[in-house]
C-alpha positions in Angstrom: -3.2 1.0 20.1 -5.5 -1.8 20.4 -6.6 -2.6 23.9 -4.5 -5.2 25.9 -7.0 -7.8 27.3 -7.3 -11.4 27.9 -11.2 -11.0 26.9 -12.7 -8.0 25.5 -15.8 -7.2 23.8 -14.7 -6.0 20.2 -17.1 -3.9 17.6 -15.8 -4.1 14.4 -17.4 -1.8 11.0 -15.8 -1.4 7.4 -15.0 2.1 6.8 -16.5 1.6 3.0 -19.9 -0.4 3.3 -20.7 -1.8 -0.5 -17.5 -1.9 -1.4 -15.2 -2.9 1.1 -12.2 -3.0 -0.8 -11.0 -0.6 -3.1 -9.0 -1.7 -6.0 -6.3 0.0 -8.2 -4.8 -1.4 -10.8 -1.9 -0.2 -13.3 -0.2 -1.1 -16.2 3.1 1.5 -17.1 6.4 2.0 -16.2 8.1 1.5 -13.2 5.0 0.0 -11.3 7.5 -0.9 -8.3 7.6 3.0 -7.2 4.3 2.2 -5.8 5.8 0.2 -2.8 7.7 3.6 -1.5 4.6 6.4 -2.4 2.6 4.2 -0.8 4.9 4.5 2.3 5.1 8.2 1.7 1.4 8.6 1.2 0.8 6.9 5.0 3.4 8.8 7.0 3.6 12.0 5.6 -0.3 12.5 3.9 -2.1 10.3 7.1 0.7 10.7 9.6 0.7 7.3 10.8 4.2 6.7 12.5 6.2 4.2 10.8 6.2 2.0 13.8 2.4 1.2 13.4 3.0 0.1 9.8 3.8 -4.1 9.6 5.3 -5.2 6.7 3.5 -8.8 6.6 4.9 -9.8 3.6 7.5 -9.0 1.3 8.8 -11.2 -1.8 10.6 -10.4 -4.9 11.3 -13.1 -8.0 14.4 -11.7 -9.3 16.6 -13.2 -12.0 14.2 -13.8 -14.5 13.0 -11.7 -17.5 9.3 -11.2 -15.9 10.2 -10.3 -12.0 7.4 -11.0 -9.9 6.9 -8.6 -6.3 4.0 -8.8 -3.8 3.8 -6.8 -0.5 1.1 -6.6 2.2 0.8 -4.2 4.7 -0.6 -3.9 8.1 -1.5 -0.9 9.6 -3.0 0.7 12.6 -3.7 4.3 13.2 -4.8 5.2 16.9 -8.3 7.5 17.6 -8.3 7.6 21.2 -8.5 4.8 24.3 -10.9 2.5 22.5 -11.1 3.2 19.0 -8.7 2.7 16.0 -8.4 2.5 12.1 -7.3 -0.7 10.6 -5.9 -1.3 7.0 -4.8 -4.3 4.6 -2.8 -3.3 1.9 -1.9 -5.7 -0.7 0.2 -5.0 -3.5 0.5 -7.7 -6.8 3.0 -6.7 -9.9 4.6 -8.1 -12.8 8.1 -6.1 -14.2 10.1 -6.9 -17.2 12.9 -4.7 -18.8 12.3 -1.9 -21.1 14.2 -0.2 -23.3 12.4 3.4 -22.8 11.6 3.5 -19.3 13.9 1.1 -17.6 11.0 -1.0 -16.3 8.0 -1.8 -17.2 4.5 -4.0 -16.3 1.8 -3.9 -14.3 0.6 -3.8 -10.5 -2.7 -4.4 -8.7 -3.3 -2.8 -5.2 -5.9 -3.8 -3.2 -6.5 -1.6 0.2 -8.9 -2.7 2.6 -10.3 -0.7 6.3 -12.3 -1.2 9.4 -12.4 0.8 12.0 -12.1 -1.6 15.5 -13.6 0.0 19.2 -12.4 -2.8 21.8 -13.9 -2.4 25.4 -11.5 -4.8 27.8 -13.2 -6.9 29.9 -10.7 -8.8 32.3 -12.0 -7.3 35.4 -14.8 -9.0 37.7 -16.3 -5.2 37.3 -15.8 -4.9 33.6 -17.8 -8.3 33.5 -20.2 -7.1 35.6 -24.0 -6.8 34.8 -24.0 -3.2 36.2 -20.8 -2.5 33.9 -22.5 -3.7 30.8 -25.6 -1.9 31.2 -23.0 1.6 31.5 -20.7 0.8 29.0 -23.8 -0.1 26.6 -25.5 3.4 27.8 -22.1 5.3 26.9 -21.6 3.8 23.7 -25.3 5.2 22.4 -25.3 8.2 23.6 -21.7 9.3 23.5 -19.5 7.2 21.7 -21.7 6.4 18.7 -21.2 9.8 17.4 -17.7 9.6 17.3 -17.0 6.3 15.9 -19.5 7.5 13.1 -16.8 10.1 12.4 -14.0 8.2 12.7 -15.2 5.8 10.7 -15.6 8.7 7.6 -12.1 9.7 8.6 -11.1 5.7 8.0 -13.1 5.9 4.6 -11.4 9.5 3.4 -8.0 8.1 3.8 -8.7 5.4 1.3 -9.7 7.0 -1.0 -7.4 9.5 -0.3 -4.8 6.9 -0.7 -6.4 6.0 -4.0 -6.5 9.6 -5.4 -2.6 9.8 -4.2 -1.3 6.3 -6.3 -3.9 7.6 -9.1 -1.9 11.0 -9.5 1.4 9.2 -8.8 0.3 6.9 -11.6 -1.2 9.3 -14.0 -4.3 7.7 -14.3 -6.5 10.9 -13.3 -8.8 11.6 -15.9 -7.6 15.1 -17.8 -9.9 17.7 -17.5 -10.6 20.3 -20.5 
């Protein structure tokens, strides 16, 4: 969970560097099965508990031919006392009737991760000069390490999440 803190001192790094965000886009049937394998994918695949994954939005345009959804998604997932992953989701579609499949159109899903180390610093000690210069001596010779592996952990669950809605999707490429 993120640190607590009136002030803190918060490091912040994207888990993918070039490419921050990684984008999926498909056009099919049922695209709205997305909104619940994604769900699946983050609780049962990353085992984040549900209770650390916010809903931030959620709209629907029924009624008409073309229904329009869009959902975004908070979520956190906990490394230890000073250190956890961060996502956006977003998810964009477009779904009309069809006589074949039921429902048809196309969806975008953007996912986007950081990984966030927050030191609190609400404490005349934590302020302190003497504090700073251990906390600063820990976090390069310890901690580095690890966030440098966490932050790989942040960047194989997207695309891990991106492989999943790929095969959900059928848009791996067929081999042989």
């Amino acid at each position: 969970m993120p640190v607590f803190a009136r002030t803190k001192l918060m490091m912040e790094e994207r888990c993918i560097t070039l490419r921050p965000r990684l984008e999926l886009s498909f056009k099919g049937p049922n695209p709205q099965n997305a909104y619940n394998k994604l769900l699946d994918i983050l609780t049962h695949d990353i085992q984040i508990p549900r209770e650390n994954i916010q809903e931030k939005e959620f709209n629907w345009e029924r009624g008409s031919e073309n229904e329009k959804f869009t959902a975004k998604f908070e979520i956190i997932k906990d490394f230890d006392k000073y250190s956890y992953m961060f996502l956006e989701i977003e998810m964009k579609g477009n779904i009309k009737p069809s006589k074949e499949f039921g429902k048809e159109g196309d969806m975008n899903i953007v996912v986007e991760g950081m990984v966030r180390t927050e030191y609190p610093q609400d404490t005349t000690w934590e302020r302190s000069f003497l504090y700073e210069i251990f906390r600063m001596f820990y976090h390069k010779v310890f901690y580095q390490d690890q966030r440098k592996k966490y932050i790989e952990n942040c960047r194989d669950w997207m695309l891990s999440i991106q492989s999943e809605l790929k095969a959900f999707f059928n848009l791996l490429p067929k081999s042989g």
